[in-house]
C-alpha positions in Angstrom: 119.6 75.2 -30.4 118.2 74.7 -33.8 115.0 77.1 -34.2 113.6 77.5 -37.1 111.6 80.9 -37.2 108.9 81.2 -40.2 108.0 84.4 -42.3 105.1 85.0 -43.7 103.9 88.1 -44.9 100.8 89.9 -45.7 100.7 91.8 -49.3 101.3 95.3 -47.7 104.7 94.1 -46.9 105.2 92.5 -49.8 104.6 95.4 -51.4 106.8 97.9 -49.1 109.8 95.2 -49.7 109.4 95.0 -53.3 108.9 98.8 -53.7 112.1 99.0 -51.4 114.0 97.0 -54.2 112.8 99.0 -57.0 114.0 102.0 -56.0 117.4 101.2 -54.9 118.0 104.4 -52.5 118.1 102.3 -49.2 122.2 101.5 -47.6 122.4 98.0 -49.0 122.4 96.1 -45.3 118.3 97.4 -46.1 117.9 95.9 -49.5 119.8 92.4 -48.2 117.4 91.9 -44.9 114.4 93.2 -47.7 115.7 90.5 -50.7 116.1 87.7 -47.3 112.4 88.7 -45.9 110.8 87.9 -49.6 112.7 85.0 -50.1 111.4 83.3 -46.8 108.1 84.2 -47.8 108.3 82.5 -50.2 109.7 79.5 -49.0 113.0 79.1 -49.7 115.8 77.3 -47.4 117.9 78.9 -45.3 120.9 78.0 -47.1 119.4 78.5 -50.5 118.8 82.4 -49.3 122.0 83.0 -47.8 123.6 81.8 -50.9 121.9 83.7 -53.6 121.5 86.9 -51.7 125.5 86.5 -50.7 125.5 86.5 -46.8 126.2 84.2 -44.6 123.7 81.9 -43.0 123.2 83.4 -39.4 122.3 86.9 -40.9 119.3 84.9 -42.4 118.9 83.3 -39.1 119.3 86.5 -37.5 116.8 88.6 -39.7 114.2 85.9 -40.1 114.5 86.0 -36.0 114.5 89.7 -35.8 111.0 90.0 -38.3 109.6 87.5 -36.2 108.9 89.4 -32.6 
């Protein structure tokens, strides 16, 4: 099964992620599902984002499915 789940976000949540990254003081599985998140916003591959945030490509899968429901 090959579903493909899209994120898009409104600027509040932009905003919360980004200010997330700022500050640092989140456990770092936080600041990797926050980096993923923006990076599917803004329309980047899966592969692309598991590969410059360092994970492997079913924790995008998995987060992109989990910030969709």
């Amino acid at each position: 099964m090959n579903v493909r789940y899209r994120v898009d976000l409104d600027q509040p949540e932009r905003d919360e992620l980004t200010a997330m990254l700022r500050s640092g003081k989140h456990p770092a599985r936080k600041l990797k599902r926050a980096q993923i998140l923006l990076a599917a916003d803004a329309g980047l591959g899966d592969e692309t984002i598991a590969t410059t945030v360092v994970v492997g490509g079913s924790t995008v899968y998995r987060t992109k499915r989990a910030s969709w429901r």
